[in-house]
N, C-alpha and C positions, 0 to 999 in steps of 0.2 A: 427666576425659576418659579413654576408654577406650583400654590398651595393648594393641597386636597384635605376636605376632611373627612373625620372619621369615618362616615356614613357612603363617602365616594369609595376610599380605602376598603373600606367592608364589600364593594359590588365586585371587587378585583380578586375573588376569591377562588379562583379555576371553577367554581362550579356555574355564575351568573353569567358571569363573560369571560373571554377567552385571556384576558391580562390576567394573571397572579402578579400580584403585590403583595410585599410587607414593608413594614415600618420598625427601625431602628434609630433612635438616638433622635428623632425628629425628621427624619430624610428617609424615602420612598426609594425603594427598588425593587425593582423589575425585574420578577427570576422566573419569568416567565417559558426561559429556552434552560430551564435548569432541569436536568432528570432528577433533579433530588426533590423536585418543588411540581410533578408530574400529579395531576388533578386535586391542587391545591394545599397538599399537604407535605410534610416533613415530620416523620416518626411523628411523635405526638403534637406539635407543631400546625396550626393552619394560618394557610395566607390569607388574606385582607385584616389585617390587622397587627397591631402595636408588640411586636416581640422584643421590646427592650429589656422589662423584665424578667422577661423566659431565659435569656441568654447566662443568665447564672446558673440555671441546671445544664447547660448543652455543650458535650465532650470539646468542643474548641471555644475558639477566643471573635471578637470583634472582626479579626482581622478578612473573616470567610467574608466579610461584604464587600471588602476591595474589589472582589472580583464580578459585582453587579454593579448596573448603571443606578444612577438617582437619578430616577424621575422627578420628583420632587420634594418639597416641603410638608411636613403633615401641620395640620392646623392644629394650633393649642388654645 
């Protein structure tokens, strides 16, 4: 699987190019077909970047990523 870092992550942010990405738990997914993730953001939320610690303010659990592919690895 291929690793990205931060600064790749950060250009996936709906607004530079057309991928939205974020990063969870160290793995990359692609919610790029998601209406919830529609020009980069979610509620207070934006994509290309590391949302693992956000996920303790936000009304659900882990489990919402099941439903995204992993792209990848983030670089640590």
């Amino acid at each position: 699987m291929h690793t990205y870092s931060k600064t790749q992550l950060a250009k996936r942010n709906g607004q530079d190019r057309d991928e939205i990405w974020i990063a969870f738990e160290g793995k990359i997914y692609d919610v790029t077909n998601s209406r919830l993730w529609r020009k980069g953001t979610h509620y207070e939320h934006w994509a290309g970047q590391d949302l693992t610690e956000e996920l303790a303010e936000a009304p659900h659990t882990a489990k919402v990523f099941e439903r995204f592919e992993v792209i990848g690895m983030l670089e640590t």
